[in-house]
C-alpha positions as CSV (number, residue, x, y, z in Angstrom):
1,X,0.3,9.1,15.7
2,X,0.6,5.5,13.8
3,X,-2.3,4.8,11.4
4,X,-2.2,1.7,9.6
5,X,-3.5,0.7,6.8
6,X,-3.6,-2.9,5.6
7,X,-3.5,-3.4,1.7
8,X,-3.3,-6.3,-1.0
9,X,-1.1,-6.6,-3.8
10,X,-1.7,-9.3,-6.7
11,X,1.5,-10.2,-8.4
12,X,3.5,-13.0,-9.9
13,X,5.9,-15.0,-8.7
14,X,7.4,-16.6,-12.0
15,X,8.2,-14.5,-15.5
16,X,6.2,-17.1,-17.3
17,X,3.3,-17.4,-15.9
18,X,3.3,-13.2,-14.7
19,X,2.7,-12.9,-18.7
20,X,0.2,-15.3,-18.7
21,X,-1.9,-13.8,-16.2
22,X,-1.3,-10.1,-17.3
23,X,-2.9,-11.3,-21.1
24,X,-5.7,-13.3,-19.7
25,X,-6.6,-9.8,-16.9
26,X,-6.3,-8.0,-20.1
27,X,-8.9,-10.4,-22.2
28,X,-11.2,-10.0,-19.3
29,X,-11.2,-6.5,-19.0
30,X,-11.6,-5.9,-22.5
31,X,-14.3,-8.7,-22.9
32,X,-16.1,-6.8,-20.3
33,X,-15.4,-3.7,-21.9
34,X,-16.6,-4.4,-24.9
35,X,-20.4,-4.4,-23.1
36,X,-19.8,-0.8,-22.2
37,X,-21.7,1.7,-23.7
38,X,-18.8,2.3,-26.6
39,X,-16.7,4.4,-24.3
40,X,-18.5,7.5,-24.1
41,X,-17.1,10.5,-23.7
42,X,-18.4,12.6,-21.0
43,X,-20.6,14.9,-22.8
44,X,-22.3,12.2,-24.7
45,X,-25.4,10.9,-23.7
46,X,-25.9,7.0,-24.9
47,X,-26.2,4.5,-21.6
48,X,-25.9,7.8,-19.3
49,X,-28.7,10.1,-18.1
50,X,-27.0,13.5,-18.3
51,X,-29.6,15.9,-16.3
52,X,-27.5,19.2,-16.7
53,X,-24.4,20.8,-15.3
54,X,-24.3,22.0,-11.6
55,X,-21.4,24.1,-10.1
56,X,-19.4,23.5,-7.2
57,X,-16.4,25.7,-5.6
58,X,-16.4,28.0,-9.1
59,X,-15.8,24.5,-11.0
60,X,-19.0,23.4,-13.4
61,X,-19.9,20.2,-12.9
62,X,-22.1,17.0,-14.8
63,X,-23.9,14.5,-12.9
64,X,-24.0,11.0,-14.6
65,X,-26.1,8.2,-13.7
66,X,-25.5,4.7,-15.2
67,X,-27.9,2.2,-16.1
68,X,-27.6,-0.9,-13.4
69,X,-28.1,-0.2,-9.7
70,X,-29.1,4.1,-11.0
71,X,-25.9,5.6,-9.1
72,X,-24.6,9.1,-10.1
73,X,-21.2,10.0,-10.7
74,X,-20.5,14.0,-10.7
75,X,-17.2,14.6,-12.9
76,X,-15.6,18.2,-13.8
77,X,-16.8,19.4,-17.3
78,X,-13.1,20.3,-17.4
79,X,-12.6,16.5,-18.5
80,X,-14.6,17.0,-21.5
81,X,-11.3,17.7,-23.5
82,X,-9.0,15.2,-21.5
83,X,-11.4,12.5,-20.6
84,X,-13.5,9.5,-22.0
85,X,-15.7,7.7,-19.4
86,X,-18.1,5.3,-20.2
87,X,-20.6,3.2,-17.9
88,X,-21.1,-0.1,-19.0
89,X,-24.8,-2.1,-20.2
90,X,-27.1,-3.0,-17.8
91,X,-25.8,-5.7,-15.9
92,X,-21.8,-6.3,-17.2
93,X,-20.0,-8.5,-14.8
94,X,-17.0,-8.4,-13.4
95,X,-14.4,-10.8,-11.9
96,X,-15.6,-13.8,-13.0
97,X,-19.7,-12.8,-12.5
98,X,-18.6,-12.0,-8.8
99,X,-19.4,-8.1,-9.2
100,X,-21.1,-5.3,-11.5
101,X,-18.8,-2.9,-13.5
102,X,-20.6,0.8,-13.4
103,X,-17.7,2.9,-14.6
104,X,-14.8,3.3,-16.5
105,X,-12.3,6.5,-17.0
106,X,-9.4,6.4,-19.5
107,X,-7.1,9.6,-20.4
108,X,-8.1,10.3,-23.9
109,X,-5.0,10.7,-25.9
110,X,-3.8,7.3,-24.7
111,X,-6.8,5.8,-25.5
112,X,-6.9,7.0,-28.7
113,X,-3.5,6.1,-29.7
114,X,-4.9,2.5,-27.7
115,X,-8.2,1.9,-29.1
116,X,-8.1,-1.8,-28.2
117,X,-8.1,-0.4,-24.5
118,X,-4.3,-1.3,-23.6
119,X,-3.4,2.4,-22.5
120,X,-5.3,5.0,-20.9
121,X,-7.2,3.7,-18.3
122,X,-7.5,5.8,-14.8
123,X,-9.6,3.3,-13.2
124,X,-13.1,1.5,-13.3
125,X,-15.6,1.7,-10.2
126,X,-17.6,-1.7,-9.5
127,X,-20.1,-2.5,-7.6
128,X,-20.4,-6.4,-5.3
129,X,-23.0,-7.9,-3.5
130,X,-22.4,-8.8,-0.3
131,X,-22.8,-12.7,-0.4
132,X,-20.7,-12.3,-3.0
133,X,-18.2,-10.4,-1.7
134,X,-18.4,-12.7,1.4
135,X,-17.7,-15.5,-1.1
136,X,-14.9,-14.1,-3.0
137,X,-13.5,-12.4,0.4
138,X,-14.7,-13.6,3.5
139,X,-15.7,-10.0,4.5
140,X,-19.7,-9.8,4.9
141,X,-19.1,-6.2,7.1
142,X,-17.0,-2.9,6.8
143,X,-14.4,-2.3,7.6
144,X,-12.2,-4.1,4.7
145,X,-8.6,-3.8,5.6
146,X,-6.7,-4.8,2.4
147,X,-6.1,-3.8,-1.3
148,X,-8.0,-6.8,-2.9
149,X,-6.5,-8.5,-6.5
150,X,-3.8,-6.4,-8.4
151,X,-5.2,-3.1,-7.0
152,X,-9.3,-2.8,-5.9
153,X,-9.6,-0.5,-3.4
154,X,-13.0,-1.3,-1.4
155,X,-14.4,2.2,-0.7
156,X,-17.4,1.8,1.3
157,X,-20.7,-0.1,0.7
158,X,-24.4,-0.2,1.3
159,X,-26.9,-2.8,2.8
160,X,-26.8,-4.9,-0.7
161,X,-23.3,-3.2,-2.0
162,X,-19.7,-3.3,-1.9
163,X,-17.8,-0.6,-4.0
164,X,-14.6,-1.2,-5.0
165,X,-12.5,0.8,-7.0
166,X,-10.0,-1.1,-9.5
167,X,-6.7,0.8,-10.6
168,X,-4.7,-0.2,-13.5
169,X,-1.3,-2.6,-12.4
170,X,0.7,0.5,-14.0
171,X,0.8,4.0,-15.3
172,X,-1.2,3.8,-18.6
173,X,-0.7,7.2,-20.0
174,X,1.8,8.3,-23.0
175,X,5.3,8.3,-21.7
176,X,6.3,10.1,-24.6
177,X,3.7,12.2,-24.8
178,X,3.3,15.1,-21.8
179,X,0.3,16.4,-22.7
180,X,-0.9,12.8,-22.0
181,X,0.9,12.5,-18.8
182,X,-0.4,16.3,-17.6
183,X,-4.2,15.1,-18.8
184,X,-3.8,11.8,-16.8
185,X,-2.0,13.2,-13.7
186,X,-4.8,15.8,-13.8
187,X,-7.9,12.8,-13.7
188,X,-5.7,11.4,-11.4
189,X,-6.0,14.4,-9.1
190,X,-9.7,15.7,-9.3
191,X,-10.6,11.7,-9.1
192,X,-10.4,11.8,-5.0
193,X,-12.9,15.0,-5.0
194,X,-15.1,13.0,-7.8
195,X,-14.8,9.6,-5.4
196,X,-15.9,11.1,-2.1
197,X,-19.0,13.0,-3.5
198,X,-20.0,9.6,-5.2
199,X,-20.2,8.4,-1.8
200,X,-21.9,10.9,-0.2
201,X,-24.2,11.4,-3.2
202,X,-25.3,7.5,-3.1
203,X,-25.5,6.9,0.6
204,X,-22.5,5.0,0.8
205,X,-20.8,4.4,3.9
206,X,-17.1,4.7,4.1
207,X,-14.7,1.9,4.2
208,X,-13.2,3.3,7.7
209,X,-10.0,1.2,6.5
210,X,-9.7,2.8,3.3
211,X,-8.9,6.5,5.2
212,X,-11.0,9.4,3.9
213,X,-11.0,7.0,0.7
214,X,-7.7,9.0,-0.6
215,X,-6.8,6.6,-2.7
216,X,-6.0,9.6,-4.7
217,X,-3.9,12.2,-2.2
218,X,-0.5,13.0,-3.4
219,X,1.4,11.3,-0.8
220,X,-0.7,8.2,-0.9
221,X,0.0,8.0,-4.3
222,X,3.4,8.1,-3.9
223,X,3.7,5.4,-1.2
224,X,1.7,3.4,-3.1
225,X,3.7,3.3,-6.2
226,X,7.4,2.8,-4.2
227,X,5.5,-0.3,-2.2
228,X,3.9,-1.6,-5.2
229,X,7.2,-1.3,-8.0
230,X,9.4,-3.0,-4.9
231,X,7.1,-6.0,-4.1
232,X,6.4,-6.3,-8.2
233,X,10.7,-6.1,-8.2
234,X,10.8,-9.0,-6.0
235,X,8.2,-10.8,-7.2
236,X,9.8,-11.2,-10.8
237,X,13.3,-11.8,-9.0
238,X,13.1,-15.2,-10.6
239,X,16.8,-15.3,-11.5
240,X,19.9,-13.4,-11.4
241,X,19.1,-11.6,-15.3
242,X,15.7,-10.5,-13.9
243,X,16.4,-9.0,-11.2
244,X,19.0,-7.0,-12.6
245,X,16.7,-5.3,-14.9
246,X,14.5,-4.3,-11.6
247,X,14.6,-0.9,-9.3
248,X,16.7,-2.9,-6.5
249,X,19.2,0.1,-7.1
250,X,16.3,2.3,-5.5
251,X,17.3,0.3,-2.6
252,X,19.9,2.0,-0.4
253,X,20.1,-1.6,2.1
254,X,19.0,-4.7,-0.1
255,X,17.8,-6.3,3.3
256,X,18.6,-10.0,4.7
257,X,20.0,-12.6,2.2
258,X,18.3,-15.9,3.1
259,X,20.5,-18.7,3.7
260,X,17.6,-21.9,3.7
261,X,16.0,-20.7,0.6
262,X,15.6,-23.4,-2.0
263,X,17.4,-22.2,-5.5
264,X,15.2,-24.4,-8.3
265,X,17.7,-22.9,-11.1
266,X,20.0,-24.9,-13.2
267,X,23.3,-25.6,-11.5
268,X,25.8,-22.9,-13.1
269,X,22.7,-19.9,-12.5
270,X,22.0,-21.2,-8.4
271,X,26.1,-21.2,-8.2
272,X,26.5,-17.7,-10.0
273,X,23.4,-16.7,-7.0
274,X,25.4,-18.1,-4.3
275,X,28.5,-16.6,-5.2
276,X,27.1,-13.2,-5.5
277,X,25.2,-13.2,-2.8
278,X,27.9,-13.9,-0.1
279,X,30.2,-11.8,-1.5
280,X,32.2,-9.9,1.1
281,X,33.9,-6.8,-0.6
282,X,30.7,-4.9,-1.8
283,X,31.7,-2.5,-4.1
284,X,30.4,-0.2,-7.2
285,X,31.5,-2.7,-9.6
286,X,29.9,-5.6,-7.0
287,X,27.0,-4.0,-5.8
288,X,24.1,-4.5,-8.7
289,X,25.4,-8.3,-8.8
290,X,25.0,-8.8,-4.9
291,X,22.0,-6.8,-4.3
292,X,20.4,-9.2,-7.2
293,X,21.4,-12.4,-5.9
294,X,19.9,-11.6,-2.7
295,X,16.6,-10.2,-3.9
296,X,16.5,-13.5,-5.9
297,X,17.3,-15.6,-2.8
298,X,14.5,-13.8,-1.1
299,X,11.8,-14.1,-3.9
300,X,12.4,-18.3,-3.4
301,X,13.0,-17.9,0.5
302,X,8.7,-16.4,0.1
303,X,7.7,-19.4,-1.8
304,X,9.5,-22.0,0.2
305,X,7.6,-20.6,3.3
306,X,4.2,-19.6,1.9
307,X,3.7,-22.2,-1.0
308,X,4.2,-21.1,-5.0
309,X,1.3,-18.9,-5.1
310,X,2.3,-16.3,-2.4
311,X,3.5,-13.9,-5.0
312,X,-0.1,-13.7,-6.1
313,X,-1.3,-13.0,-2.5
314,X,1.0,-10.5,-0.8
315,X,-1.1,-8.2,1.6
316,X,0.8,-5.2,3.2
317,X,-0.1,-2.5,5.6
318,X,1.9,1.0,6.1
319,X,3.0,1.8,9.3
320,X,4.4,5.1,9.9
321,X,7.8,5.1,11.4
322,X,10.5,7.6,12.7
323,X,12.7,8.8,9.7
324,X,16.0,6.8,9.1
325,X,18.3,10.1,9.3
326,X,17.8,13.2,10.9
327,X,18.9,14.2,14.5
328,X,17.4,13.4,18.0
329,X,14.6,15.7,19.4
330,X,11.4,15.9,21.6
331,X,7.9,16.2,20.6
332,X,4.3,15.5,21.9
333,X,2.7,12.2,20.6
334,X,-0.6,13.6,20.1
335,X,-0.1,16.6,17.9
336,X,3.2,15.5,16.5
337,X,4.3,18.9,17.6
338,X,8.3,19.3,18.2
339,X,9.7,20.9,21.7
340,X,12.7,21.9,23.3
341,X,14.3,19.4,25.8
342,X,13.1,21.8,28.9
343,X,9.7,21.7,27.3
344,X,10.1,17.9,27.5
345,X,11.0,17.4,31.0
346,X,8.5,19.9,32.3
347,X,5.6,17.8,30.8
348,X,7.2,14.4,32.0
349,X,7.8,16.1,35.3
350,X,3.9,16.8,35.3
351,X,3.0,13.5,34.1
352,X,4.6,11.8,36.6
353,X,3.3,14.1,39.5
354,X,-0.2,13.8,38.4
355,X,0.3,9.6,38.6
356,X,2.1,10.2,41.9
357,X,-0.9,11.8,43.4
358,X,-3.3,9.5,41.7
359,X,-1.7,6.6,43.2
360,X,-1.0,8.4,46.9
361,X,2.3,8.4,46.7
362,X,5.5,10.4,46.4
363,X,7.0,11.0,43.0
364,X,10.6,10.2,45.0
365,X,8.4,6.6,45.7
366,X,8.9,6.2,41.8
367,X,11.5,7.5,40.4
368,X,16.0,8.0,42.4
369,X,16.6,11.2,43.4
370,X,19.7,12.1,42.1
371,X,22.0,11.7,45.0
372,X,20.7,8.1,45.6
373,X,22.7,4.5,43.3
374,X,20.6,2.7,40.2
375,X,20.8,-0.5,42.8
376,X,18.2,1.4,44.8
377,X,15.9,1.4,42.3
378,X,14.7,-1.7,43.4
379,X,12.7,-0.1,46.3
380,X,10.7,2.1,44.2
381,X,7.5,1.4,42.7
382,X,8.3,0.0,39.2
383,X,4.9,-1.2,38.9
384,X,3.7,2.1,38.7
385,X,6.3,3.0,36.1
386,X,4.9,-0.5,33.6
387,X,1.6,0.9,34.9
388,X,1.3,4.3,32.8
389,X,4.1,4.4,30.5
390,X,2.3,3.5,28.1
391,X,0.4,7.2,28.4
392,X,3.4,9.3,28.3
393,X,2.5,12.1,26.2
394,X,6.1,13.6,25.3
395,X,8.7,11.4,23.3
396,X,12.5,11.2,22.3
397,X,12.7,10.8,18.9
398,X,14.5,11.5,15.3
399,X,13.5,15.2,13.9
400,X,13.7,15.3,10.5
401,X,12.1,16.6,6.8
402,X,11.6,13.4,5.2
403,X,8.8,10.6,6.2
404,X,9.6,6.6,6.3
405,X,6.9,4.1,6.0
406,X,7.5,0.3,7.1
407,X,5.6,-1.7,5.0
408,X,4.6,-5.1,6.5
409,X,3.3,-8.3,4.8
410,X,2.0,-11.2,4.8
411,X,1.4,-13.8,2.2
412,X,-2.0,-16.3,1.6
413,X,-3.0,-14.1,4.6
414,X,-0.5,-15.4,6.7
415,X,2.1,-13.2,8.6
416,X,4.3,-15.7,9.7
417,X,5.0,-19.3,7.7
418,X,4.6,-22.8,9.5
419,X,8.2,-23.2,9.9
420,X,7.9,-20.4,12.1
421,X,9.6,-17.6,9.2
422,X,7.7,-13.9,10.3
423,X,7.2,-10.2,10.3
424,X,8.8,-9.9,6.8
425,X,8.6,-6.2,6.0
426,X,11.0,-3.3,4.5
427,X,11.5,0.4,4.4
428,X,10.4,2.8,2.2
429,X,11.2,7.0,2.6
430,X,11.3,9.7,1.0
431,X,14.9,11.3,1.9
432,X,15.4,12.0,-1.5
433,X,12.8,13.7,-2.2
434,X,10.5,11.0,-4.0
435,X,9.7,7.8,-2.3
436,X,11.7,4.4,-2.9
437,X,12.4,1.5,-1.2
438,X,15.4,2.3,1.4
439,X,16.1,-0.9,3.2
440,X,14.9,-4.2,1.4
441,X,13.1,-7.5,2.4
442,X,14.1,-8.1,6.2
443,X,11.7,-10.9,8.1
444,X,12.6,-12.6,11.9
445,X,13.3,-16.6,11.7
446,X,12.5,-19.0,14.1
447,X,15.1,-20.0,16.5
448,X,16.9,-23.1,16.1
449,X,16.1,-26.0,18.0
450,X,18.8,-28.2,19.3
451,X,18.6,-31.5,20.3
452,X,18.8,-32.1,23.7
453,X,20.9,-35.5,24.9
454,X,19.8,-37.7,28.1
């Protein structure tokens, strides 16, 4: 069954001004931060009502309310030792004055060795109105189908609220440090247990488009991080030097090289980006070079068709697709559930009975019998066949252990560019046994039009 789920993505298109905009997201976090209630840790009590502990599935729990809209927040009392959250003064804006920020989580080693606030944060739950949100967004109803900024998941929302939950643009624990990185994994994890029972507990209805709001699950996690380190990959592809430094390598395919893409670099890097990227002979010693001038090629291919700031707008949705290896098999659409080929062919056999009597006909008035030639099958009843194919319940497809997930994007909200330039996607699986980006940037151009003489 094919779920998709749309998402947005702000990154930057050029080195410089990526910087830029990471410092002045920084400033206005911290700014903001600095109205919170001095980063509390959990078991304090300044800015938060703590009315006791209560426990749930053997695991004691603390109920926190903070100060602006009076919305609890049940945490672990585990994260006493690994934790410092905070909820921020009465009234602390967010986004420009757009929203309300209610909470913050950080991991507290990082923090500690970060007391500025550049490392350790896990996320920060804000709250929006709704003529606001319709301002900023254009949504003024559930469901909201995208990832909104660098990473604000909108979980549900009220008759005055939208809630949103903001993620970090990276992984801000200790990388050096692994009882960091256990203690932030950890927050990480009981975080999607903590984030549905703030819905529930506040009367929040779910963001339908946000499924089951598991922003946290394992594997959602991991899709999530192989989508958002490619697209930040081809996003800074701003030269050939750049792009070398990136994950293309994770790339097993480095997708379609674009051949109308505008190359504003100085004359000996556009001709070092040319020559790589229609090399031939593709080889280990090639390979990083070639991949490279292709993903830089398709970084300015994105801009020439969807203007200079579609770096800063990508929006991408998952669609679950069969794996790229594994062997053919059968299985039934509906439960996913694999069978043998007689299995197959006994259910398609029924299927196409039961239509067959629907319809008052024969199933030999659809379908050759084997003795008769294909040319005959111009007597049979093919509109029957367009009819209900599209209710089959069996399928042919690959069998295999590993999952693939094509992501699809569009940029300023477009999918396809004015010149006609669409369905730009790529590939991501997990063959390997973690997810990465298998096949690169691929997108369908527009046909070309010849002139047509008297």
């Amino acid at each position: 069954m094919t779920e998709t789920t749309q998402k947005r993505l702000c990154v930057r298109g050029f080195a410089w001004w990526r910087t830029v905009g990471l410092l002045l997201t920084m400033l206005l976090l911290l700014l903001a931060l600095c109205a919170c209630s001095g980063r509390e840790h959990v078991e304090d009590g300044d800015g938060l009502n703590n009315p006791g502990s209560t426990e749930t599935d053997g695991q004691e729990m603390k109920t926190l309310t903070e100060p602006t809209l009076s919305l609890t927040l049940t945490v672990p009392t585990a994260w006493d030792d690994i934790a410092e959250l905070s909820a921020c003064d009465k009234g602390t804006t967010y986004l420009g004055g757009y929203g309300i920020m209610l909470f913050h989580l950080s991991e507290k080693n990082a923090l500690a060795a970060y007391p500025d606030g550049g490392m350790g944060s896990v996320w920060w739950l804000d709250a929006m109105s709704w003529d606001n949100f319709k301002e900023w967004r254009g949504y003024d109803a559930l469901p909201v189908p995208e990832i909104l900024g660098i990473a604000e998941y909108v979980l549900g929302a009220n008759d005055e609220y939208v809630y949103l939950l903001v993620l970090p643009s990276d992984v801000q624990c200790l990388e050096n440090d692994p009882v960091s990185k256990a203690q932030y994994e950890q927050l990480r994890a009981d975080s999607q247990e903590v984030l549905e029972r703030f819905l529930k507990d506040n009367g929040i209805v779910l963001n339908e488009k946000c499924p089951d709001s598991r922003v946290f699950s394992a594997e959602k996690m991991l899709q999530e991080d192989a989508a958002r380190d490619y697209i930040s990959y081809l996003s800074g592809s701003t030269d050939l030097a750049s792009a070398k430094k990136g994950s293309l390598l994770h790339c097993e395919f480095p997708g379609m090289s674009a051949l109308t893409a505008a190359l504003p670099l100085e004359d000996a890097e556009r001709e070092a980006v040319l020559k790589w990227a229609n090399t031939e002979k593709v080889d280990s010693t090639t390979r990083i070079d070639h991949y490279a001038a292709i993903a830089v090629r398709q970084h300015y291919l994105v801009l020439e068709q969807f203007g200079d700031n579609a770096w800063e707008n990508v929006s991408y949705a998952f669609e679950k697709i069969d794996p790229v290896d594994g062997a053919l098999g059968y299985r039934i659409i509906e439960t996913g559930e694999s069978i043998s080929a007689a299995e197959y062919n006994k259910i398609l056999r029924k299927y196409w009975d039961d239509v067959a009597k629907k319809e008052g006909v024969d199933y030999y008035d659809i379908f050759l019998p084997e003795a008769e030639p294909p040319e005959k099958m111009a007597d049979k009843r093919v509109d029957l066949i367009a009819k209900y194919s599209e209710g089959i319940p069996v399928e042919l497809t690959t069998i295999s252990d590993a999952q693939a997930c094509r992501v699809n994007l569009s940029f300023n909200g477009k999918k396809t560019s004015a010149q006609g330039f669409g369905d730009f996607h790529f590939i991501i699986d997990n063959r390997t046994g973690e997810w990465k980006a298998y096949e690169g940037l691929t997108w369908a151009e527009p046909y070309p039009v010849f002139p047509i003489g008297d």
